[in-house]
C-alpha positions as CSV (number, residue, x, y, z in Angstrom):
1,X,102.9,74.4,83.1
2,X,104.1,77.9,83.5
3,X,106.5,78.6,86.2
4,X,105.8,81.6,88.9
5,X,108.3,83.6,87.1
6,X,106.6,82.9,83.7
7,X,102.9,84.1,85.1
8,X,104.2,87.4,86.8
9,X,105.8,88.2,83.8
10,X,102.8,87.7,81.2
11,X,100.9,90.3,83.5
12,X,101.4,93.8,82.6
13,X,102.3,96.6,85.7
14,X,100.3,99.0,86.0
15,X,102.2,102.5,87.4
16,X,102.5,102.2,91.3
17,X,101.3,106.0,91.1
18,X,97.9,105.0,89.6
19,X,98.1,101.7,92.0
20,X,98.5,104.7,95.3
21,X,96.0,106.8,93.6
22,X,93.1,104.7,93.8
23,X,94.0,103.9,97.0
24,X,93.9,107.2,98.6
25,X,97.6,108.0,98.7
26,X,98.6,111.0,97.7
27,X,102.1,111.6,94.8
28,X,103.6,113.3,97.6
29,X,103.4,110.6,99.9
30,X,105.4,108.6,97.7
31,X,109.1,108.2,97.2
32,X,109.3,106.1,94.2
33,X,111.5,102.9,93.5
34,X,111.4,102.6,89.7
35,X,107.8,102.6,88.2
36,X,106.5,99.5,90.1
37,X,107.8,100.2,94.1
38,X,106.9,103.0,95.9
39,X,107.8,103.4,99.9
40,X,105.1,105.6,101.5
41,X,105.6,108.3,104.1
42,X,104.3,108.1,107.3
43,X,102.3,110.9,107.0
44,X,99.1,109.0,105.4
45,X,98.8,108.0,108.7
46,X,98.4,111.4,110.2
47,X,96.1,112.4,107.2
48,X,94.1,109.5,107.6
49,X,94.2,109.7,111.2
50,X,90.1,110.1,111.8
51,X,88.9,107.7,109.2
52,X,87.7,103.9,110.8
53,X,89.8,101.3,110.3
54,X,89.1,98.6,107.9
55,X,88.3,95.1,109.4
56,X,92.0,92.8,109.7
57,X,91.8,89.1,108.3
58,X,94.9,87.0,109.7
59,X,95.7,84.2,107.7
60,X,97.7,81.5,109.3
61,X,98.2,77.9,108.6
62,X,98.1,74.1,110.2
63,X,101.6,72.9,111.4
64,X,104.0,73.6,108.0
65,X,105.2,70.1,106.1
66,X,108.5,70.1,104.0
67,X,105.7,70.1,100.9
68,X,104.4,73.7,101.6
69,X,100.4,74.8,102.7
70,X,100.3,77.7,100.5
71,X,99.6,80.2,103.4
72,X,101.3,82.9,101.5
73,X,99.7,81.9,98.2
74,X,95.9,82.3,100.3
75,X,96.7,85.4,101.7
76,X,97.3,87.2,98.1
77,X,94.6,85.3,96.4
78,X,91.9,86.1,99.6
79,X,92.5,89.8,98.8
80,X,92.1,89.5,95.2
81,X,88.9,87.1,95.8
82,X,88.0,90.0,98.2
83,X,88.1,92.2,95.4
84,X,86.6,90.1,92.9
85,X,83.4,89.8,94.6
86,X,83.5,93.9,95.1
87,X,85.4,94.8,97.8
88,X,87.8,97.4,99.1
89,X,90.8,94.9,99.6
90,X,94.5,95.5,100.5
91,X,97.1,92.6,101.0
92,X,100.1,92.5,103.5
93,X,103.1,90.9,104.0
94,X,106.5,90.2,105.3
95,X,109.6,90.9,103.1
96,X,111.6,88.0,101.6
97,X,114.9,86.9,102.9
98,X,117.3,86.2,100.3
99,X,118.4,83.1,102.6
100,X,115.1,81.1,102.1
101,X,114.8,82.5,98.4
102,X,118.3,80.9,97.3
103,X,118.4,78.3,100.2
104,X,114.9,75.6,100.1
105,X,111.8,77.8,100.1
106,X,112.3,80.2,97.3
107,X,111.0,83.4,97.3
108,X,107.8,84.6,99.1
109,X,105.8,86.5,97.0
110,X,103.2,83.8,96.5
111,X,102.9,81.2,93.3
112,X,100.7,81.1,90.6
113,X,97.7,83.3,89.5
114,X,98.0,84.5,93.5
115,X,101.0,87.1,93.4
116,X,102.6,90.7,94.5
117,X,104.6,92.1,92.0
118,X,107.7,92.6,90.3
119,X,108.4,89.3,91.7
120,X,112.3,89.6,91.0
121,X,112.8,93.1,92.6
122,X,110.7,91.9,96.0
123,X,112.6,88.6,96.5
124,X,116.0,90.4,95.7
125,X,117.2,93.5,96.7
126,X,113.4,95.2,97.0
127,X,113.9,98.6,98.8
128,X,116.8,97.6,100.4
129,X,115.3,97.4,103.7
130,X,117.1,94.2,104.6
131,X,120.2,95.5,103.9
132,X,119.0,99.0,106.1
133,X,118.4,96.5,108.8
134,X,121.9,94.7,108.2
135,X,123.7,98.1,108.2
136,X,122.3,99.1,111.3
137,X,123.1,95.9,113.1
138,X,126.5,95.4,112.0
139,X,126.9,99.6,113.1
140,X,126.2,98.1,116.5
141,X,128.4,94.9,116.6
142,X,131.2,97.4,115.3
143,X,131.0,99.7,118.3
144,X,130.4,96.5,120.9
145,X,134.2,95.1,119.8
146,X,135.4,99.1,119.4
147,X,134.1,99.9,123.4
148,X,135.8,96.2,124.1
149,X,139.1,97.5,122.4
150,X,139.0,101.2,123.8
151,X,139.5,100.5,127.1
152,X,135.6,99.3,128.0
153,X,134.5,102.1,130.4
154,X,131.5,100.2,130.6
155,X,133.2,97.2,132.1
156,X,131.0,95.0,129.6
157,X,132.1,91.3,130.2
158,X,133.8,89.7,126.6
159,X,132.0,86.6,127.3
160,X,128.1,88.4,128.2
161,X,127.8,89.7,124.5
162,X,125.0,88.3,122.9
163,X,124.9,90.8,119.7
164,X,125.8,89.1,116.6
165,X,126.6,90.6,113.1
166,X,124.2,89.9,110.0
167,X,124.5,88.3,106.8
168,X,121.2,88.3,104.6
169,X,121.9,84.5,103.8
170,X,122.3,81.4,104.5
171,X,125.9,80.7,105.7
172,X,126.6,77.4,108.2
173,X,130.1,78.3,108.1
174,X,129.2,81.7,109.8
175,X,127.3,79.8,113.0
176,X,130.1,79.6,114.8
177,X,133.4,82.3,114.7
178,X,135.9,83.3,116.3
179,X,136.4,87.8,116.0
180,X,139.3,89.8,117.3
181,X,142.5,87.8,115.8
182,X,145.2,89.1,114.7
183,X,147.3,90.6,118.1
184,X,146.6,93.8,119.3
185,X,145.3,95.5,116.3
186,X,143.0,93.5,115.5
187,X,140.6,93.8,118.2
188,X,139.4,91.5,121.6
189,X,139.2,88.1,120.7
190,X,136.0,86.3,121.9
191,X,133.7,83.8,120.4
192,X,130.5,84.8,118.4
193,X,128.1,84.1,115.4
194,X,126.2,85.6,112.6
195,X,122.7,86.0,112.5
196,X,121.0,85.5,109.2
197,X,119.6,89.7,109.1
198,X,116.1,89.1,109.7
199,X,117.0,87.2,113.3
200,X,118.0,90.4,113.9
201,X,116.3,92.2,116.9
202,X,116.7,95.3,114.7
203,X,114.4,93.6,112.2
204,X,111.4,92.9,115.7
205,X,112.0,96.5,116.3
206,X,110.9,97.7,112.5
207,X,108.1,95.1,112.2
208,X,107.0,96.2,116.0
209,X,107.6,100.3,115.7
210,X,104.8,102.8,115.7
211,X,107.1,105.8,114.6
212,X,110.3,107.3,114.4
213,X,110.8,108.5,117.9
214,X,109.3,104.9,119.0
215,X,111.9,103.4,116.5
216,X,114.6,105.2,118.3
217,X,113.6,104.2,121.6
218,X,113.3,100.8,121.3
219,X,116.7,100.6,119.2
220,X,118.0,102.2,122.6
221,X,116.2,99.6,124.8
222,X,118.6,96.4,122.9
223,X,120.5,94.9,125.6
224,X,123.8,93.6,124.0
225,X,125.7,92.0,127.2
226,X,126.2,92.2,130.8
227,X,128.9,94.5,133.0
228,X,131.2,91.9,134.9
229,X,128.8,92.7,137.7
230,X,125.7,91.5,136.1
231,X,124.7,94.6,134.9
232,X,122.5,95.0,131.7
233,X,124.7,97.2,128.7
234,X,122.3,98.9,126.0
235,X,122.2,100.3,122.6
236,X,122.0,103.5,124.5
237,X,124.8,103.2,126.9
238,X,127.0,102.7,123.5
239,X,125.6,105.7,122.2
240,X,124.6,104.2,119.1
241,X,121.0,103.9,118.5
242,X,120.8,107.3,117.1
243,X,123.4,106.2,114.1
244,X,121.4,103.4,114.3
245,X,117.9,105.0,113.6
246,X,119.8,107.5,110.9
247,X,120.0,104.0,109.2
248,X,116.6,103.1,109.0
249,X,114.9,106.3,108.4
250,X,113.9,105.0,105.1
251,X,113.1,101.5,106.1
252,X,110.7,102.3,108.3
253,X,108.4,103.7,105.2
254,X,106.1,100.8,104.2
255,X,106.6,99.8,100.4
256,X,103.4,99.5,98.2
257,X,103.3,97.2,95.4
258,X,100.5,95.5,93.3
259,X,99.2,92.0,93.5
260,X,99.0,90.2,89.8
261,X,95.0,91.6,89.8
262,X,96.4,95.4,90.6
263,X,95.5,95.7,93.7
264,X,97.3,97.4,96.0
265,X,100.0,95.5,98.5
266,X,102.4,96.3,100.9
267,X,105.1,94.0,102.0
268,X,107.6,95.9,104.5
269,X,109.5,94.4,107.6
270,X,110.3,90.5,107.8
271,X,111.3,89.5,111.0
272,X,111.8,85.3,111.9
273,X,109.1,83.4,112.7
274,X,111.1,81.4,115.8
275,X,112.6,83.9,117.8
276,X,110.4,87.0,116.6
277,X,106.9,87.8,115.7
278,X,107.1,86.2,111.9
279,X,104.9,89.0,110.9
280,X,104.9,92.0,108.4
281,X,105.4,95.7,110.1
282,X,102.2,97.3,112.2
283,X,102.5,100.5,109.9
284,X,102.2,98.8,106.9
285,X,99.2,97.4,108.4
286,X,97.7,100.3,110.2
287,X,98.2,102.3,106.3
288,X,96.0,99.4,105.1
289,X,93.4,99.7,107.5
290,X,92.7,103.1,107.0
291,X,92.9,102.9,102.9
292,X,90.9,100.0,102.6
293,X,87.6,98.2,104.0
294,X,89.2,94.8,104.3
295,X,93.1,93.8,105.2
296,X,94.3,90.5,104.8
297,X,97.5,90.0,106.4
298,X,99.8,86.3,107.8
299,X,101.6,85.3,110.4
300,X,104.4,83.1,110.1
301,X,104.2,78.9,110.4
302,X,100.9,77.3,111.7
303,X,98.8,79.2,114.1
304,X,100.6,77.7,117.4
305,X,103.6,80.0,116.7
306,X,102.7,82.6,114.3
307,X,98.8,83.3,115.3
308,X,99.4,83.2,119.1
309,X,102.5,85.2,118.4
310,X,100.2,87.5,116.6
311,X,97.7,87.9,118.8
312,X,99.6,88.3,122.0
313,X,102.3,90.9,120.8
314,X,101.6,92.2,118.0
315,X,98.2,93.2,118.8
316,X,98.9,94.3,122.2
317,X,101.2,96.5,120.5
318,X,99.2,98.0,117.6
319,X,95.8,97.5,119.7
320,X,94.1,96.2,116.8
321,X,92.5,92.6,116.6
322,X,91.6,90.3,113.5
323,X,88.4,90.1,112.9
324,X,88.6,86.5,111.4
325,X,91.4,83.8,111.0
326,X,91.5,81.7,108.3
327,X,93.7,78.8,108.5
328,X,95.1,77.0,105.1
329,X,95.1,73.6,104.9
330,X,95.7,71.1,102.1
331,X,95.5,67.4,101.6
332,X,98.7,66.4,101.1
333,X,100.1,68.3,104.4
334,X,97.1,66.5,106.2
335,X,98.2,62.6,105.0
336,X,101.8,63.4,106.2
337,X,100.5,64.0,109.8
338,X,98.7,61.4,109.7
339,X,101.5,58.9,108.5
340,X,100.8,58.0,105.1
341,X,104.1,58.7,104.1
342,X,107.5,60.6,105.4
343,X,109.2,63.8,103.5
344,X,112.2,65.7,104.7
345,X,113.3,68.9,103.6
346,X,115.8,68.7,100.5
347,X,114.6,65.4,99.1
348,X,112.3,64.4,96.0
349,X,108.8,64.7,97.2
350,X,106.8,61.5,97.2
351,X,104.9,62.4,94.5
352,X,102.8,59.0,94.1
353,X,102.5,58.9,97.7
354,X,100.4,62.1,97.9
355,X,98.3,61.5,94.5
356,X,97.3,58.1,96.0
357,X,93.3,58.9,97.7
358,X,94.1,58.0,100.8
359,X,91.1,59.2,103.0
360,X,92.2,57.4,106.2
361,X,95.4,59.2,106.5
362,X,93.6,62.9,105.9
363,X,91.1,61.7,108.8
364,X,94.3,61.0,111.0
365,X,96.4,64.2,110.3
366,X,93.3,66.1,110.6
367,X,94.2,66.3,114.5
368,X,96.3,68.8,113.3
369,X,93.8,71.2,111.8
370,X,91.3,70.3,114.6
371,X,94.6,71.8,117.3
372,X,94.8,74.7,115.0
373,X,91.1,75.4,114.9
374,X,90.7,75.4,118.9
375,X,94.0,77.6,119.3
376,X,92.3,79.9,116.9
377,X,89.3,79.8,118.7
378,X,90.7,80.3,122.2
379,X,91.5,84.2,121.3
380,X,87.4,84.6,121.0
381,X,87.9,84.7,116.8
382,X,86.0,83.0,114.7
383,X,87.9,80.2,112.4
384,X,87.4,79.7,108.7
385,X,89.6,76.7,107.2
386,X,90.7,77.2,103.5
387,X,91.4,73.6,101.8
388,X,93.8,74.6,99.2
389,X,93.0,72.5,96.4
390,X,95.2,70.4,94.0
391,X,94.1,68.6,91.1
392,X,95.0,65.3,92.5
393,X,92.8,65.6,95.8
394,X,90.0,63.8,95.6
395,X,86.5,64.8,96.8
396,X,86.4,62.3,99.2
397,X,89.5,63.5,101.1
398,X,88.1,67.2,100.5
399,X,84.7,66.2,102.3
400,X,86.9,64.6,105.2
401,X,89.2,68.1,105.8
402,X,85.7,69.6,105.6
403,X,84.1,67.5,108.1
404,X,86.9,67.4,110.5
405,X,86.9,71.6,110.8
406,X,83.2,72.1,111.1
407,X,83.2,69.3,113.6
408,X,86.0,71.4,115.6
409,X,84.0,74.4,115.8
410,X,85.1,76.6,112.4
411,X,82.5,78.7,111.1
412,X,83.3,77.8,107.8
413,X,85.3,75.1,105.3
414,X,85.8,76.0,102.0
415,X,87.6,75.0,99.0
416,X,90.7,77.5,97.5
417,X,91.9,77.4,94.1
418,X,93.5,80.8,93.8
419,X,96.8,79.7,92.6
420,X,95.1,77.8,89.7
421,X,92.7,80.5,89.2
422,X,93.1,83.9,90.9
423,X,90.8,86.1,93.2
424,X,88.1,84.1,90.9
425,X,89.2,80.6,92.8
426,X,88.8,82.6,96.2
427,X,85.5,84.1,95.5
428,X,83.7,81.2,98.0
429,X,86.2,81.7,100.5
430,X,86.3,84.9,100.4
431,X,82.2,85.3,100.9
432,X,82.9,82.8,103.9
433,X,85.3,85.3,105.3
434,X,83.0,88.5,105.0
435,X,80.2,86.4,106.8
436,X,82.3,85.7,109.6
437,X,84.4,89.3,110.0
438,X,80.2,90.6,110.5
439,X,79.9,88.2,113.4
440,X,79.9,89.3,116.8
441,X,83.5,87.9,118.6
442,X,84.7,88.9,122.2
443,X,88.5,89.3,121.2
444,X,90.7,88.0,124.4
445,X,94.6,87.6,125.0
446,X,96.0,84.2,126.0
447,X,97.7,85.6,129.4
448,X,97.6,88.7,131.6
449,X,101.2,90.2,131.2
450,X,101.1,90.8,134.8
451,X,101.1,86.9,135.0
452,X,104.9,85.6,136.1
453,X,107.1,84.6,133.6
454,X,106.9,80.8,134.3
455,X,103.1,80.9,134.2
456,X,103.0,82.6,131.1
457,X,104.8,80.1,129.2
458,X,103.2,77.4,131.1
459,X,99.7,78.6,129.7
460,X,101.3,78.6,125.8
461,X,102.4,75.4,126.3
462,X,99.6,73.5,127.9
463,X,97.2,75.5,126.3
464,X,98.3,75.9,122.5
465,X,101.3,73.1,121.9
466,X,99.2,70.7,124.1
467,X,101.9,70.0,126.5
468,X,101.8,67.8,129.6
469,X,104.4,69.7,131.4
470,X,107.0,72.2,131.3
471,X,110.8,71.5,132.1
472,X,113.3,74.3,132.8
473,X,117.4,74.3,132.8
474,X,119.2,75.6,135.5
475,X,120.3,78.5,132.9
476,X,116.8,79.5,132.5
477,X,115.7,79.2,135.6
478,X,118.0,81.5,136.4
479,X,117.6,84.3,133.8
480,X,113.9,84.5,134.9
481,X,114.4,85.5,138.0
482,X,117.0,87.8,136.7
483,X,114.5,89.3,134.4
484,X,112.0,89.6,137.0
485,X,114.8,91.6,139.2
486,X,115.3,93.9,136.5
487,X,111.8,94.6,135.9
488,X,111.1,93.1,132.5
489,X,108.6,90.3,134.3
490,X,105.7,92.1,132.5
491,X,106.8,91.9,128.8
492,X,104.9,89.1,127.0
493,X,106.9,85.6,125.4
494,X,108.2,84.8,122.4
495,X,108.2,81.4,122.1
496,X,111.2,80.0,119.8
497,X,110.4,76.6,119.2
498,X,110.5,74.2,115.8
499,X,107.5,75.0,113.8
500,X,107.7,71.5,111.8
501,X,105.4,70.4,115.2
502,X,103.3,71.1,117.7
503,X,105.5,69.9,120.6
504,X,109.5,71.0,120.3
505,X,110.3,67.8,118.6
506,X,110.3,68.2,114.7
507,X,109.8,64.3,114.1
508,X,106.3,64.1,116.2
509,X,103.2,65.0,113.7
510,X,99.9,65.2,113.8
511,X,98.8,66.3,117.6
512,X,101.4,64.9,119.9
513,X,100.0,64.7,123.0
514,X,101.8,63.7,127.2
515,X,105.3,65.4,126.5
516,X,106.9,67.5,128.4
517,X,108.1,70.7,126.9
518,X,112.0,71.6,127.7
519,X,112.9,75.4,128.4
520,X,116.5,75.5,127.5
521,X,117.3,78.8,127.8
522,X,115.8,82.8,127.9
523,X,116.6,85.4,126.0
524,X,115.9,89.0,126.2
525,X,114.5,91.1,123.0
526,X,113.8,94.6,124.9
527,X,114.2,96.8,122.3
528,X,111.5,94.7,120.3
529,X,109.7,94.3,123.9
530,X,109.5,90.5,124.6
531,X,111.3,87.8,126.6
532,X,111.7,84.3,124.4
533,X,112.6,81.1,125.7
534,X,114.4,78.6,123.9
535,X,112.9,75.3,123.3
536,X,115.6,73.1,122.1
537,X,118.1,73.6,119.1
538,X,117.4,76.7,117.4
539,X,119.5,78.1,114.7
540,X,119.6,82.0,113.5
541,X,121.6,81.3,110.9
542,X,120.1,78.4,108.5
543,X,122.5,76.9,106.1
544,X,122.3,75.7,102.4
545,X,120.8,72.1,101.4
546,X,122.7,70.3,99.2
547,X,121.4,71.3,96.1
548,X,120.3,74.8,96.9
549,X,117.5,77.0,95.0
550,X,120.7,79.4,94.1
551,X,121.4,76.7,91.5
552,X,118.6,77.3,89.4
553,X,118.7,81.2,89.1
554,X,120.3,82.6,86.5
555,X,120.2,85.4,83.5
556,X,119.2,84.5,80.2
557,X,120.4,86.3,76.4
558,X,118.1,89.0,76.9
559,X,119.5,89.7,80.7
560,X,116.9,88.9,82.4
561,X,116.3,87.1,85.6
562,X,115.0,83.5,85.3
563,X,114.6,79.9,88.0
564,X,113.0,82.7,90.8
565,X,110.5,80.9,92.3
């Protein structure tokens, strides 16, 4: 069997000028990486400005297993099945990190006969937009410790700043550090961490911008600590979201690319899927919209964090809406929530496990889906599940996924073979999703902003993880009413929360059900314009397993990059 690296590289590129060109984008709207990459200008959008959108397709998933839904994977191959079957299709998507793409995952540029290409420039280095966002973060951890150092006019309290440098990768050793050693030269000493980059609030910002001016803004807006009398310090007070914006004033350009069928992709912005929005950048999509008739786009982790994520930020936001959600699925995933077998991250899959027919178990983790399907549902869209198909399912199990979706209220349950097969696998699921995006749907948010903090997260976590109740610390408590003094009661949540499960528990699968959801602790993301509460132990810097994907990558005699994935 061909590896991912193998496929992309029997396929020959065409020009990302010709790709633009029959897309509508104009050469001059280009600034070209190479012959493959181009970043376009954000003047399409002021060309394009009177032309109807396209209709949005958001692909999300079930809750993620250690064994991998192929959400990404669907996404690519529904836009080239959208294409296949004769329509005007454009795919988007977040950036890759270079911590998952040497850590566990691998890259993220899809698998398969279902991919954006060149494959080794997007999961490396790319455009360096991760780096952009990197620079621009660090520029503003620099000027927190020199204010501290230079006699802190501002009176910021040492111990209130929560603005950690960057590292694209994953570091444990970096979690936890100790700055400013060294005597008097080298700085205030104070405890701190580094953020993998795309934790980054800078990274929210890019993924969450309409513009330049709104870039610079919201960079302003960041809130890195408090004065010692409990006053908020920004970005701005530090003077240094202007440096800051200089940074990313090529970053903010979308990047166009080409899917292994030539069409036409963007993949720009990549923010975390926990603390952020988990999605790619509203201007690549809003370019989409107006180039092609149909935009399929993801959202990060199963449809309780990503989707809702989606829906109640980022749309609000961009004032779009999808008009359809299709949620991947596969066997496999669904026997592991429903006990068949346990697999952790990092270990040897249970291969004869998951080959094994085991109907009963798909019935039992189909809770799952069915949670997915009403969360989905609960925005006013309608649902379409996509069973992505191995050879070793069996039709039995298939007709059981099947049963258990359209029995939950999806419009539609259909089989996806893209990855074996292309946009030609997708061409049923892709009808299914045309059908549904010309159904009428009354779009509506989860919660009115104007709704107090406490009640909004109540509602996610009744409503969408299928909580009993809600617990809070005395340290969040505490920071909501702060936040509500301080006017920022309105912005909408970002719930950071383990996406290996519906509740904040990573062990309980399936669709836990009578627990009581605990609100450690509330973080502000102003510049990026939510609030997000922390729902037990989350880490913004991952760390390497034991045998790390890094191991495998290499160059061979001709120089060229091979064990990408």
């Amino acid at each position: 069997m061909l590896s991912d690296l193998e496929i992309a590289r029997q396929t020959t590129m065409r020009p990302i000028t010709a790709i633009a060109e029959e897309a509508d984008a104009l050469r001059e709207e280009l600034q070209l990486h190479g012959d493959h990459m181009a970043k376009v200008d954000l003047s399409l959008l002021d060309r394009l400005a009177d032309r109807p959108d396209g209709k949005l397709i958001l692909v999300t998933a079930i809750t993620p297993t250690p064994l991998g839904e192929g959400k990404t994977v669907t996404n690519i191959g529904l836009a080239q099945a959208l294409r296949h079957i004769g329509k005007d299709a454009i795919v988007t998507l977040r950036e890759p990190s270079m911590g998952p793409t040497f850590g566990i995952k691998g890259g993220a540029c899809g698998g398969g006969h279902a991919q954006v290409l060149p494959m080794e420039d997007i999961n490396l280095h790319f455009t360096g937009d991760i780096h952009a966002v990197g620079a621009a973060n660090n520029l503003l951890a620099a000027m927190i410790d020199a204010h501290l150092w230079h006699k802190n006019s501002l009176a910021l309290d040492p111990q209130s700043v929560s603005w950690n440098r960057g590292l694209d990768m994953n570091d444990v050793a970096l979690r936890s550090i100790v700055t400013g050693l060294g005597g008097s030269r080298g700085g205030v000493p104070r405890e701190t961490q580094f953020d993998i980059t795309v934790a980054s609030e800078v990274m929210a910002i890019l993924a969450l911008t309409s513009g330049l001016q709104d870039l610079r803004e919201r960079l302003g807006r960041i809130q890195v600590g408090l004065t010692r009398d409990g006053e908020p310090v920004t970005a701005e007070d530090l003077k240094a979201a202007g440096a800051m914006t200089a940074l990313l004033t090529h970053a903010i350009k979308p990047n166009l690319v080409q899917t292994l069928e030539h069409g036409p992709a963007f993949v720009h912005a990549g923010p975390f899927a926990n603390i952020a929005v988990g999605t790619n950048s509203i201007l690549a999509d809003r370019m989409a919209l107006k180039l092609a008739d149909y935009v399929t786009t993801e959202a990060g982790f199963g449809a309780d964090m990503g989707a809702e994520k989606f829906c109640d930020i980022k749309c609000r936001v961009a004032g779009y809406r999808p008009a359809a959600v299709v949620i991947v699925a596969t066997v496999r995933a669904l026997q592991l929530h429903g006990g068949a077998f346990e697999f952790k991250p990092g270990t040897k899959p249970p291969t004869e496990e998951f080959e094994r027919e085991n109907v009963e178990a798909v019935v039992a983790g189909a809770e799952n889906l069915v949670a997915h399907i009403e969360n989905v549902r609960r925005f006013g869209l309608p649902a379409i599940v996509a069973i992505n198909r191995f050879p070793t399912d069996t039709d039995a199990e298939i007709a059981a996924v099947r049963e258990a979706a359209l029995s939950a209220g999806a419009d539609a349950a259909v089989e996806s073979t893209v990855w074996a097969n292309g946009g030609a696998g997708g061409a049923t699921l892709a009808e299914a999703v045309v059908a549904a995006c010309e159904r009428p749907s009354e779009f509506r948010y989860l919660y009115p902003l104007d709704a107090p903090i406490k009640e909004k997260i109540k509602t996610i976590c009744t409503q969408i993880y299928g909580a009993a109740r809600v617990s809070y610390s005395s340290v969040a408590s505490r920071k909501i009413r702060a936040f509500e003094r301080q006017g920022l009661g309105k912005l909408p949540i970002c719930m950071a929360k383990t996406h290996l499960s519906l509740s904040h528990d990573p062990n309980l699968k399936g669709r836990p059900t009578g627990f009581t959801l605990p609100i450690e602790d509330i973080r502000p993301s102003v510049g990026a314009g939510f609030l997000y509460p922390i729902c037990g132990q989350i880490l913004t810097m991952p760390g390497l397993p034991t045998r790390p994907a890094a191991v495998d990558v290499d160059i061979d005699d001709e120089g060229r990059i091979v064990g990408l994935f």
